[in-house]
MISETOR-525044 format. One record per residue (C-alpha): residue in three letters; x, y, z. Coordinates in steps of 0.02 Angstrom, whole numbers, plus 50000, padded with zeros to 5 digits. Layout:
BEGIN
alaXYZ;...
//
This chain:
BEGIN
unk492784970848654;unk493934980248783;unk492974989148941;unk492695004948922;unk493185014449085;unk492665026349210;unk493305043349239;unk493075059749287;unk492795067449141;unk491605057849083;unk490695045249217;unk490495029249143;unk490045035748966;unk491165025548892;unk490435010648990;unk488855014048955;unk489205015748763;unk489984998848763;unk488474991548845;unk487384997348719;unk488154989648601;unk488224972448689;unk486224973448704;unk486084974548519;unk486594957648514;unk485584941548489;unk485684936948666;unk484394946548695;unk483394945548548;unk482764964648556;unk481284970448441;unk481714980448311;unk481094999448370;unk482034996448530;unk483564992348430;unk483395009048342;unk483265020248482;unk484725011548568;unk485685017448414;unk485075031948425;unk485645032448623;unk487155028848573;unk487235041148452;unk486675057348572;unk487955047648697;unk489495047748590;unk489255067548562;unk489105071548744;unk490675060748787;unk491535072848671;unk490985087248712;unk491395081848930;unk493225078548854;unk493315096748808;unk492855103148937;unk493985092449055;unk495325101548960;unk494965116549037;unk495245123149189;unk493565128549311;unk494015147249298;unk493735144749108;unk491985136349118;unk490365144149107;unk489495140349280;unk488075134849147;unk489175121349041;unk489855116249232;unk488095111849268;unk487555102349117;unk489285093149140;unk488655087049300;unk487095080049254;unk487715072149116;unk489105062449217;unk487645059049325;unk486645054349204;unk487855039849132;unk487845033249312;unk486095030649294;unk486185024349117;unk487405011149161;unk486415003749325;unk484655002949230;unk485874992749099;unk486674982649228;unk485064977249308;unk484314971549114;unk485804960849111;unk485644952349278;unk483844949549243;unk484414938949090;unk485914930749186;unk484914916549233;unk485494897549196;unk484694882549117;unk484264866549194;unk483784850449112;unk482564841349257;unk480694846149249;unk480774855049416;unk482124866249322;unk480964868649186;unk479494873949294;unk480724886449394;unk481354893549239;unk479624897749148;unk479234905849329;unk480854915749304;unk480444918949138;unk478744927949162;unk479454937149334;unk480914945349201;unk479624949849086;unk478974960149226;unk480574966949270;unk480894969749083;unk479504978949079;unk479824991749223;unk481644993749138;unk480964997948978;unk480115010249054;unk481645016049137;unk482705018348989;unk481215027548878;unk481215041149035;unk483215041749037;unk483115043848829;unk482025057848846;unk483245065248994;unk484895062148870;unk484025072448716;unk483625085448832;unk485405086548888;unk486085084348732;unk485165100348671;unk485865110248824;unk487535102448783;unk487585109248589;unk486985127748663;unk488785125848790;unk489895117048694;unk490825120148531;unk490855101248474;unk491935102548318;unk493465098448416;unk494055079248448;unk495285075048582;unk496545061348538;unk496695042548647;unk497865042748786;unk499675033748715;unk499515013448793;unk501445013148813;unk501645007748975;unk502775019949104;unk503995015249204;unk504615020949385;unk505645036749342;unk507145031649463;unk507225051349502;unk505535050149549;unk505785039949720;unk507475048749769;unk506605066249830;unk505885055349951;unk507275045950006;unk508125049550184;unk509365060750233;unk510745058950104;unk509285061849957;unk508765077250063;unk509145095650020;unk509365110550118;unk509065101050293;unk510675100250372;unk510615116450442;unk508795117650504;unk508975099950562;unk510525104050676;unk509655120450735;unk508245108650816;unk509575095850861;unk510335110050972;unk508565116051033;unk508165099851099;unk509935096551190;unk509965100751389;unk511275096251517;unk510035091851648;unk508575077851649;unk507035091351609;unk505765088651520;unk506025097051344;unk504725101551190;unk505005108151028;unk503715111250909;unk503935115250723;unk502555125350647;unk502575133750461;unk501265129850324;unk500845114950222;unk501955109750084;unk503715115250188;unk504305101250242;unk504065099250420;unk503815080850421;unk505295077350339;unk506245089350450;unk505645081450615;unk505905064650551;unk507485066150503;unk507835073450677;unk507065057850746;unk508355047550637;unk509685058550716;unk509475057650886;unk510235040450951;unk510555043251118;unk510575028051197;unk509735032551354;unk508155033951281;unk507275017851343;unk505815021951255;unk505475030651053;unk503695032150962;unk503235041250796;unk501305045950775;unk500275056150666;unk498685064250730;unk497955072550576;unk496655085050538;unk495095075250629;unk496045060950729;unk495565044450785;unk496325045750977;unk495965026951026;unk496985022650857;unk498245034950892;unk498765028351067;unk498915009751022;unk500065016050908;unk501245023051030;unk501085008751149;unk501394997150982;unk503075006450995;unk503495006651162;unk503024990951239;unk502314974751136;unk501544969051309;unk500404982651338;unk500014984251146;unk499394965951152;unk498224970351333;unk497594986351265;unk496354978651125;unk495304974551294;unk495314994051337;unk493725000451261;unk494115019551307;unk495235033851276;unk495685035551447;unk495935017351480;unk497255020251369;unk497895036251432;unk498205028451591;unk498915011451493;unk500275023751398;unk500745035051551;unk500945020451655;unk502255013651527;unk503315031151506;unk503095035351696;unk504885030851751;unk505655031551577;unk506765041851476;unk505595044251309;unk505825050551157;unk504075056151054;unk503775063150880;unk502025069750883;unk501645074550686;unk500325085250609;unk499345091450755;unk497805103150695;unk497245108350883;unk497505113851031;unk496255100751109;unk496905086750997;unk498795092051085;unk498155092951255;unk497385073751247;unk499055067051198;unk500115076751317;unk498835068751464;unk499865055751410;unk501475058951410;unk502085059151591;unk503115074551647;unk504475064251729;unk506085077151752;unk507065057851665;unk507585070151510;unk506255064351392;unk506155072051247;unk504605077951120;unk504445085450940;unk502835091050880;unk502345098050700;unk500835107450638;unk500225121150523;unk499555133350668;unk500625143050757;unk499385144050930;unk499295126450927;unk501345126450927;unk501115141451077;unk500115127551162;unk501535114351149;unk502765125351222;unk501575131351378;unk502205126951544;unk503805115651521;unk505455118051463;unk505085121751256;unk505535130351110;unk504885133650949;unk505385133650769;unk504655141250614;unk504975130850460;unk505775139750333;unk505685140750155;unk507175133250048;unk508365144449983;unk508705150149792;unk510265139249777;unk509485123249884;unk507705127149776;unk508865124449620;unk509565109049691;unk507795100449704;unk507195105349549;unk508725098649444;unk508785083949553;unk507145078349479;unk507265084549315;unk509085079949272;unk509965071449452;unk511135084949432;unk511135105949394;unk512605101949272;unk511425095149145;unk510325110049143;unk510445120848966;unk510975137648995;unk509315143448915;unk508225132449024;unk509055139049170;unk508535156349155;unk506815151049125;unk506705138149281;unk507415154949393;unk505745162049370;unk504705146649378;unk505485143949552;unk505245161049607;unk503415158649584;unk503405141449710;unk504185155449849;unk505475139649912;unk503905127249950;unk504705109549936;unk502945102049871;unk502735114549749;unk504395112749681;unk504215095249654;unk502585098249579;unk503015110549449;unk504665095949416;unk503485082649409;unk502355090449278;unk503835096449177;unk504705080349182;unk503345072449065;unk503595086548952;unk504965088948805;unk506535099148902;unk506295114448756;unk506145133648815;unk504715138948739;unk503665123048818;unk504495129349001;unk503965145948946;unk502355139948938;unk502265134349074;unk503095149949173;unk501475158549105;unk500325148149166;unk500905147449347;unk501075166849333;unk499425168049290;unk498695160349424;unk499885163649581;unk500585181149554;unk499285188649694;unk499195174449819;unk499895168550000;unk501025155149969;unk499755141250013;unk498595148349914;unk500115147849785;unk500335131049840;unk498555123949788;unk498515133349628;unk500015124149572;unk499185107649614;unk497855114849514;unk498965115549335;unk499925098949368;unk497945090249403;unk497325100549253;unk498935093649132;unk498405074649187;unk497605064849066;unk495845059149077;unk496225040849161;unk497445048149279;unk496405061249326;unk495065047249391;unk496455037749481;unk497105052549564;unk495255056749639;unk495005037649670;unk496475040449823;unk495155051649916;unk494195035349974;unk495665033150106;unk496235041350255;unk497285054550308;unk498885047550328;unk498435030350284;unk499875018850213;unk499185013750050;unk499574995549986;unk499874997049797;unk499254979549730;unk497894982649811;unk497435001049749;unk497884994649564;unk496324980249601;unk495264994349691;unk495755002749491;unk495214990449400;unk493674982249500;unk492985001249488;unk493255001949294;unk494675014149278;unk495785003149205;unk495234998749035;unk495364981848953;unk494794964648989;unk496404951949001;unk496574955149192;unk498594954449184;unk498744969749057;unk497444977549154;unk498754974849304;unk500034981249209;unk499154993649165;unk498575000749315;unk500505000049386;unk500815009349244;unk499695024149290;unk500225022149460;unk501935025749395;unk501665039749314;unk500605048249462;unk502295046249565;unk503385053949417;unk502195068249427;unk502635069649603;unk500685067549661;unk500925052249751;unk502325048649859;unk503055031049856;unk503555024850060;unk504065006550019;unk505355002649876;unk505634983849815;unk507244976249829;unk507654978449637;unk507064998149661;unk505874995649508;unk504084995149603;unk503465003649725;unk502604992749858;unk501735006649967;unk501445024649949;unk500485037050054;unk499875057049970;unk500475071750059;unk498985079450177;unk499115098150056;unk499005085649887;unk497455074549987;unk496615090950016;unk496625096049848;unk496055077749779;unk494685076049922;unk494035095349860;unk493965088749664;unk493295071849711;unk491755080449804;unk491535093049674;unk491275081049535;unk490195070149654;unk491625057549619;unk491555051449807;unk490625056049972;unk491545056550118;unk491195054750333;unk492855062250406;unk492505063350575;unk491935081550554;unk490375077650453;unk489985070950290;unk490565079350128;unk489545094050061;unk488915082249931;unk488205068650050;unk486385079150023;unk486405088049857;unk486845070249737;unk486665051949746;unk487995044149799;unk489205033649687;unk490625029949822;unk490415031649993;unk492075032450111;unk491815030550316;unk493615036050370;unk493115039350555;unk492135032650683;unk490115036850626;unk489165028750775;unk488425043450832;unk487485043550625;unk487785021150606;unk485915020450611;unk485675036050478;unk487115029250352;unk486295008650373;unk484845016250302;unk485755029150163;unk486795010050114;unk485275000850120;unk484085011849989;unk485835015549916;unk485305008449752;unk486875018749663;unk487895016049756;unk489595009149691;unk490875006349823;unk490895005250004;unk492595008250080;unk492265008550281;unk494005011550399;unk494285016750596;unk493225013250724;unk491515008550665;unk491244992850748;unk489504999550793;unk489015000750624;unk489844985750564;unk489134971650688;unk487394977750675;unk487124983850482;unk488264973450383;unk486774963450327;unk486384978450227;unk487864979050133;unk487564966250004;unk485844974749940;unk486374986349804;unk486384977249623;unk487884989449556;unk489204989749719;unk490894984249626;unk491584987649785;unk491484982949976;unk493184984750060;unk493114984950262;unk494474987350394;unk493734988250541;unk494544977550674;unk493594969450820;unk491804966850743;unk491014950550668;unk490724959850507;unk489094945450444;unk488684950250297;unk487094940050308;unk486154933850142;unk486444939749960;unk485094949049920;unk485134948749732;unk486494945149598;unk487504958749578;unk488854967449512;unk490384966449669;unk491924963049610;unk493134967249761;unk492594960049932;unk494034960650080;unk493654960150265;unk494814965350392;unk494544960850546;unk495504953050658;unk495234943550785;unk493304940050805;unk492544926450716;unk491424929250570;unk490674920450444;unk490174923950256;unk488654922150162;unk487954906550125;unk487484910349955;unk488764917749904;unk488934910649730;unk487714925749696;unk489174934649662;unk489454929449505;unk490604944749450;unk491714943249624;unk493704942849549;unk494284946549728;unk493764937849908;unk495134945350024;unk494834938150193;unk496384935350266;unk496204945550420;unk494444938350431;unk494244923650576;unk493284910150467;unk493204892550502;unk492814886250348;unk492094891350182;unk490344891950109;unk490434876550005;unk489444888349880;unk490994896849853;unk491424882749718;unk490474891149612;unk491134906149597;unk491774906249400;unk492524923649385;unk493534920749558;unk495324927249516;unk496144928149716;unk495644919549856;unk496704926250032;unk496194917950184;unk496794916850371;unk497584900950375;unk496744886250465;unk494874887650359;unk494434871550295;unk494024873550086;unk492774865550018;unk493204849249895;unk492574854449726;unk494344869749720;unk494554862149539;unk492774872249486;unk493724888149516;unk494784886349358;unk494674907449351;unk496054906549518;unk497694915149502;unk498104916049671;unk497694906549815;unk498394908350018;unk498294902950146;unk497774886050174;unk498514873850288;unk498714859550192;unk498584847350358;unk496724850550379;unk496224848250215;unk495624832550129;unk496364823750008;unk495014826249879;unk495364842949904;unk497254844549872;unk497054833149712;unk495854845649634;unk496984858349684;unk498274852749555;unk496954855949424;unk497244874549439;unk497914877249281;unk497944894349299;unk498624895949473;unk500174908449473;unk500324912849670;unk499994901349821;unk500304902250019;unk500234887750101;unk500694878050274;unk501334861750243;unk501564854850454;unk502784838950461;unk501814834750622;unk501854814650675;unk500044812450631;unk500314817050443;unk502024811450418;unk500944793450457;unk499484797250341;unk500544790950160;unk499094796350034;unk498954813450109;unk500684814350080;unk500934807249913;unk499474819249870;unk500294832449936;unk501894828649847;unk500934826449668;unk499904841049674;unk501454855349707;unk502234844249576;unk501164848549442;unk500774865749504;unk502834870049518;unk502924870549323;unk501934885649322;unk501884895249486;unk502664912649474;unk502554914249653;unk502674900449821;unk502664901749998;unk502804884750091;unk502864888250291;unk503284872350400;unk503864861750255;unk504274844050278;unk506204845050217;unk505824826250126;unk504214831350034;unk504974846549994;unk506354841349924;unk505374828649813;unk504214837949733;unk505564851849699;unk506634840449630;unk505224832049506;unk505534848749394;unk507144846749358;unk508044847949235;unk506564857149163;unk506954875049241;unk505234880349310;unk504624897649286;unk504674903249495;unk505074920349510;unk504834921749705;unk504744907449837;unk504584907150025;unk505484889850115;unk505354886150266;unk506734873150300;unk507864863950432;unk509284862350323;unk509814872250186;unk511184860650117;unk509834847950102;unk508604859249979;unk509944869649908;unk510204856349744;unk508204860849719;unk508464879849734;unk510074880349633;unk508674874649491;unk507784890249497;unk508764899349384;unk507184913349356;unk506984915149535;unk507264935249599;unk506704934449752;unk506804923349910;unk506514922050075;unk507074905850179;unk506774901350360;unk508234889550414;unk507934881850568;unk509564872050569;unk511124869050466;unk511564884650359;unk513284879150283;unk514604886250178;unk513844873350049;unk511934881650058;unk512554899050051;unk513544897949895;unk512064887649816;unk511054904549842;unk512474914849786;unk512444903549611;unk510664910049577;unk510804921049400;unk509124932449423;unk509344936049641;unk508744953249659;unk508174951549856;unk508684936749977;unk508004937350184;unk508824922050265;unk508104920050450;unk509294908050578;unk508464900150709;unk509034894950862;unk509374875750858;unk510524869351003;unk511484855750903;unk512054868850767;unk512844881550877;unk514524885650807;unk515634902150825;unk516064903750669;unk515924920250545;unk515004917450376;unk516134925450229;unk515444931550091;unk516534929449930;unk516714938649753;unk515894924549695;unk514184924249663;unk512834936549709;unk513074947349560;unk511414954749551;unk510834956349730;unk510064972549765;unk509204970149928;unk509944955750068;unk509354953250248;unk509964940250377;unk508824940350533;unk509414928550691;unk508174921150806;unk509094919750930;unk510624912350821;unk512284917350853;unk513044923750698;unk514414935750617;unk514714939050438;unk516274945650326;unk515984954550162;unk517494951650061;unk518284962049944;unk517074962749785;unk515554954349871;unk513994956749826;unk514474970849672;unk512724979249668;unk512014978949865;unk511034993349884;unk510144988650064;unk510754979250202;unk509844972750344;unk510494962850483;unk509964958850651;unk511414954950764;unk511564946250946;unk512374960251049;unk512994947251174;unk514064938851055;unk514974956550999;unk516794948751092;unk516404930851025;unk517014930750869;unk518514938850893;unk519254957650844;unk518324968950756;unk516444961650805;unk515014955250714;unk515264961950557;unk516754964450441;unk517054971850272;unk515694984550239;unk516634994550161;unk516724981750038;unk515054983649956;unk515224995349826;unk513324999449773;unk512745000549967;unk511725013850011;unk510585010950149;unk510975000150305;unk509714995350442;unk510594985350603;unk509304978850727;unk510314974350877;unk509544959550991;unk509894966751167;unk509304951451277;unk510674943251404;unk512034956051326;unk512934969351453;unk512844987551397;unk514694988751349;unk514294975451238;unk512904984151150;unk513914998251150;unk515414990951052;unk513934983250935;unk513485002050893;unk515015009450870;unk515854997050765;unk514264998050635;unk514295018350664;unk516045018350625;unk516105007850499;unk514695015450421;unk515515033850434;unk517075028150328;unk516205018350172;unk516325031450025;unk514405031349995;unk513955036550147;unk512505027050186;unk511035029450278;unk511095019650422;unk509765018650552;unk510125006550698;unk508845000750823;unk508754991350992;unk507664976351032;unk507074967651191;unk508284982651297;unk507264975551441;unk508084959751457;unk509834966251466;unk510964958351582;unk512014966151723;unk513904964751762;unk515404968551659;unk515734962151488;unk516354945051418;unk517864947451346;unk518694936651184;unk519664925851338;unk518274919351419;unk517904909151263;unk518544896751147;unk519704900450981;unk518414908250844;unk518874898650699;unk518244906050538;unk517144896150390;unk518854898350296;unk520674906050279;unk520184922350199;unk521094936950240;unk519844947850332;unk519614965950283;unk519064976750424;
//
């Protein structure tokens, strides 16, 4: 039988129904009464769960304050339903054994779960007599003779409109003007210091505005750039690694020692002192918060430069006090570039629009008073809708009802209000679920959809259509507009990271409190729920030591508690109370990121329910529990930013195991064939492990994703059975990988046990190869005719030979090919890239470690590029010959965004110079104008002098007689 799943509507009703049912069973050989009043549980149960779906319909204004009560308890209620049901189960999860000592263990168990049975029996008569009583209340609130229909299972893909309102510049409407109006504000003929700071409210589109400045700006006498965001209750400690992560790697990598604010203060004003910066300073919600980062931004007279954005207009008065500043009021988008957005989402063009619908959308738009986010709000919920007048009408009448009399933020919420209202039940729960993380926090998708599912808001029980699933309803949040996607695969068909606009988090973290959904330590206090309801799901965003000792003790005696998601800087409360964190017998959930603690979890108190486990922590060493194969139910042990040096050998039995992510270099136990569950395993370094080991590994049947390191060190290369184990096992497990990452391959072993699948083609979809010869492995890739994606590290020969065997691939949708550096390959010679081949590519990056390289794009290359990265050698710009590095981009018909990171290191500024403005200008004249963003790397290494012109070195002689296209 499916899962029934949690939501908001509901709590675990559904669950809890389901369960029910599953103790009526023989397994547990119940007596007869008890059977009957479960039915009849089930019975009261069903009625309620309609009745909740009723009112979830509504919207609060519409709800008695009475029927809003008895919907809480109930939801409550099921929460405690499900846990008393969930601890009957575990009581009864016990195995057999065959030996007398098993025997005399298990008649001990036997009579202690009698006990337990006992106390739970109890438990569930008190919670029957709680459900009739709130079932009466219900039937006095509630008209019941309405039924709401299931949700459709279709699943929903990425609207392709969807991503474009949150692409860059080109994608952008009505911010040329505002954007050169700052441009203008920030330009000065002499070296002062110079602030602007944008201020309007939330929802207008300062973000975008300043970054897109950012973008703009290019000067090349900026030594120094760094984007931050502070947020409503920041974490300064975080905030200021971040800018030294920007501006110098150095310092970054000495300031994890620095234990204070002003340690770091002094670490990032030390850096900008005698520089020419340039900071954006986002989202800044005080005047105190303002005056903490400008201790550290050196006053220098070198013609830095800073933008700052908030909400509050005396917090922009305080940016501007004292230096050289100006400030700009964001303003709202016009009719005409209000129009623009709306259509864009709803039909990519005005055009399309039906003369009727356009009259109607006029007055929808009117209502949203030129607020970016609430125009692609009201879009989002009418793009799910049939494109007829009277449902727009609709529509129209609900927003009027609700906004005619308020400010426009006020406006502004209230429209969040209908589009949450319209969601359906499951998406409603998913939407609250993003309240758990941060302001501002970039949220990893894969890893929300297993958050989903390990909290039971995905329904079903096959765990890939429960994947599926859950990207499904992640799709359809970002259609809606709700969530905004920041990271786009290659083929443009999944999003890979997304973040929620601070106005939309507001509005979730409000709902998510008010239903009791989540409780919530900010920085400014806990959540107005933290003392009025148990807590389900508890979120530490900020740093709690001041209150570690307080929440230990709320975790500990936590007994409903569901999920523990703990971020920032709560080392204190980490390193000392982790061993608390196992107790509860329902947590699903335990999801840490805390870096610089030991995180030890300490011993398993109990079985329980946890499902999701990840630990991120980086770089102390920790350890897991040693009986850790309590955790029967555990699908996912993410501990790949978690120092371990080996594994509890335990962890073999672990039958429900589904992903295993490690740091590389732990040592696995030998019995890995137990864990027949495992879909994905990385990553292990296959050089420390024994052979017993890697032979058992091949018995993963099931095994669709690994990572490992394969070292072609001396010492191995000598141990043969290692090797031919080695060989055997990726063998058998390339006829059914989806997904492989080999790092540090032997190019002989690698070539074998590639080659063993052919001329069956296997069913790889992505693979990782790290290789010193691509001619050598390219028969093996050429193979992989259902391969989309790959990424290869070639460390030396990269031939005309190699690159056509990738171009023969059918399926290619993303290729990253990294040169390295290897002193018998170096050749001045320019790769060309023909007509032939490379018909599907969407995404292609070539990255040079310190390779000297130069490509042509010939006419019809590479039909459908979209994005283009490359990362060029500025002191090789007069090497190759006229017209630089790079030839022929106006050649790629489909290209639309291009990102150029140029290597600075031993090149003469002239050099870089040319670099830039052959890729600015050749960027300027291809017809799709695309966004281009270029960067500089390692500027500190530059050399001196004048420039080495095409004389000083031998005849370039291209890969072959093509004519070039420049």
């Amino acid at each position: 039988m499916a899962e029934m799943i949690s939501s908001t509507a509901t709590g675990v009703l559904g669950s809890v129904i389901d369960k029910l049912a599953a103790m009526l069973t023989d397994k547990y050989n119940l007596a007869r009464d008890v059977k009957q009043g479960i039915r009849s549980l089930q019975d009261e149960l069903r009625t309620m769960e309609a009745m909740l779906l009723m009112l979830e319909d509504k919207d609060d204004d519409q709800i008695d304050p009475l029927a809003k009560d008895w919907r809480s308890k109930v939801r409550e209620l099921s929460y405690d339903i499900e846990d008393c049901i969930d601890r009957f189960v575990l009581n009864h999860s016990h195995g057999d054994g065959g030996s007398t000592a098993n025997f005399v263990h298990k008649a001990i168990q036997m009579v202690k779960t009698l006990f337990k049975d006992r106390e739970i029996a109890e438990e569930i008569r008190r919670l029957k007599r709680l459900v009739s009583e709130q079932s009466e209340r219900g039937k006095r609130y509630c008209n019941i003779n309405q039924c709401l229909l299931a949700s459709s299972s279709q699943p929903v893909m990425l609207d392709p409109r969807a991503p474009a309102l949150f692409q860059e510049a080109r994608d952008l409407v009505g911010i040329d003007a505002p954007c050169e109006e700052i441009i203008s504000l920030l330009r000065c003929e002499d070296k002062e210091h110079k602030v602007v700071s944008i201020y309007g409210i939330g929802g207008q589109g300062k973000t975008t505005l300043a970054m897109e400045v950012y973008h703009k700006i290019t000067e090349a006498a900026f030594d120094s750039r760094a984007f931050v965001s502070v947020s409503q209750t920041p974490d300064m400690k975080k905030l200021l690694r971040d800018i030294l992560s920007q501006i110098s790697k150095s310092h970054f990598d000495q300031s994890q020692m620095l234990e204070t604010v002003e340690q770091l203060i002094r670490t990032v004003k030390e850096c900008l002192k005698d520089k020419r910066y340039f900071i954006l300073i986002d989202d800044i919600w005080s005047v105190s918060a303002w005056e903490l980062v400008r201790s550290a931004l050196p006053v220098n007279d070198n013609g830095s430069r800073i933008i700052t954005t908030t909400r509050i207009e005396a917090v922009a008065k305080s940016c501007c006090t004292g230096i050289a500043a100006q400030m700009y009021q964001a303003k709202p988008l016009s009719h005409e570039d209000s129009q623009r957005l709306f259509f864009k989402r709803l039909f990519l063009s005005g055009d399309d629009c039906h003369p009727d619908l356009r009259k109607v959308s006029d007055d929808i738009l009117k209502k949203c008073c030129g607020l970016p986010l609430a125009i692609i709000s009201i879009a989002g919920l009418l793009a799910n809708r049939s494109k007829a007048v009277e449902v727009w009408v609709n529509v129209l009448r609900s927003i009027a009802a609700v906004v005619d009399k308020d400010s426009p933020i006020d406006k502004m919420k209230r429209i969040l209000l209908l589009s949450y209202v319209d969601l359906p039940h499951h998406l409603k729960s998913c939407l609250l679920y993003l309240s758990v993380f941060p302001e501002d926090y970039p949220i990893d998708c894969r890893q929300l959809i297993l958050l989903w599912v390990a909290e039971g808001l995905i329904p079903g029980q096959d765990r890939e259509s429960m994947e599926q699933l859950g990207r499904s309803y992640l799709n359809e949040l970002i259609n809606r507009s709700l969530v905004q996607p920041t990271k786009v695969g290659g083929h443009g068909a999944t999003v890979k990271q997304c973040r929620v606009h601070d106005v939309i988090l507001e509005f979730i973290v409000s709902k998510a409190v008010e239903d009791n959904f989540v409780t919530i330590w900010n920085g400014n206090g806990f959540s107005k729920n933290y003392y009025s309801n148990k807590i389900r799901r508890l979120s530490i965003q900020k740093d709690i030591s001041s209150r570690a000792e307080e929440i230990a003790k709320t975790i500990k005696n936590g007994a409903h508690i569901r999920s523990i998601n703990i971020f920032g800087s709560n080392s204190v409360l980490v390193n000392k109370h982790a061993t608390e964190f196992l107790n509860s017998q329902v947590l699903r959930v335990l999801n840490i990121e805390v870096e610089y603690c030991e995180c030890p979890l300490g011993h398993v108190k109990s079985l329980g329910q946890l499902k999701y486990l990840r630990l991120h922590n980086y770089p102390l060493v920790g350890k897991l529990s040693q009986d850790i194969e309590k955790l029967q139910h555990l699908e996912t042990l993410d501990v790949r930013w978690h120092c371990l040096q080996k594994l509890p050998a335990s962890i073999i039995q672990l039958q429900k195991l589904v992903r295993l992510h490690l740091l590389r270099l732990v040592r696995l136990p030998d019995g890995i064939r137990n864990l027949q569950a495992l879909e994905e395993l990385s990553r292990i370094d296959l050089g420390i492990q024994s052979v017993k080991f890697i032979q058992g590994l091949g018995d993963l049947t099931n095994l669709k994703l690994l990572e490992i390191d394969w070292p072609c060190s001396t010492e191995l290369r000598d141990m043969k059975d290692h090797k031919e184990a080695c060989i055997s096992t990726l063998s058998r497990l390339f006829r059914h990988l989806r997904g492989l990452r080999v790092w540090q391959s032997d190019p002989d072993a690698t070539c074998s046990f590639m080659a063993s699948c052919v001329p069956t083609p296997p069913p790889l979809q992505m693979l990782l190869l790290d290789t010193h010869n691509l001619n050598r492995v390219g028969p093996q890739i050429s193979s992989l005719v259902n391969l989309t994606r790959l990424r290869i590290f070639v460390r030396g020969e990269a031939g005309k030979e190699g690159i056509n065997i990738l171009a023969s691939l059918p399926m290619l949708l993303s290729l990253t090919v990294t040169l390295s550096n290897d002193l018998n390959c170096i050749v001045y010679a320019r790769h060309a890239i023909s007509r032939q081949g490379f018909q599907r590519l969407i995404k292609f990056n070539l990255l040079s470690n310190s390779r000297e390289v130069a490509l042509e794009f010939e006419p019809g290359a590479m039909p459908k590029l979209q994005r283009l990265k490359l990362e060029l050698m500025a002191r090789c710009q007069f090497k190759f010959g006229e017209g630089g590095l790079v030839l022929g981009l106006q050649n790629l018909a489909g290209l639309k965004h291009l990102a150029i990171d140029i290597k600075c290191d031993a090149a003469v500024a002239d050099e870089v110079e040319a670099l830039e403005d052959d890729i600015r200008g050749a960027a300027a004249v291809h017809p799709n104008r695309p966004v281009l963003k270029i960067q500089r790397i390692l500027q500190d290494w530059m050399a001196q002098g004048r420039s080495r012109r095409p004389s000083d070195h031998a005849i370039v002689v291209p890969c072959h007689s093509s004519r070039r296209s420049r």
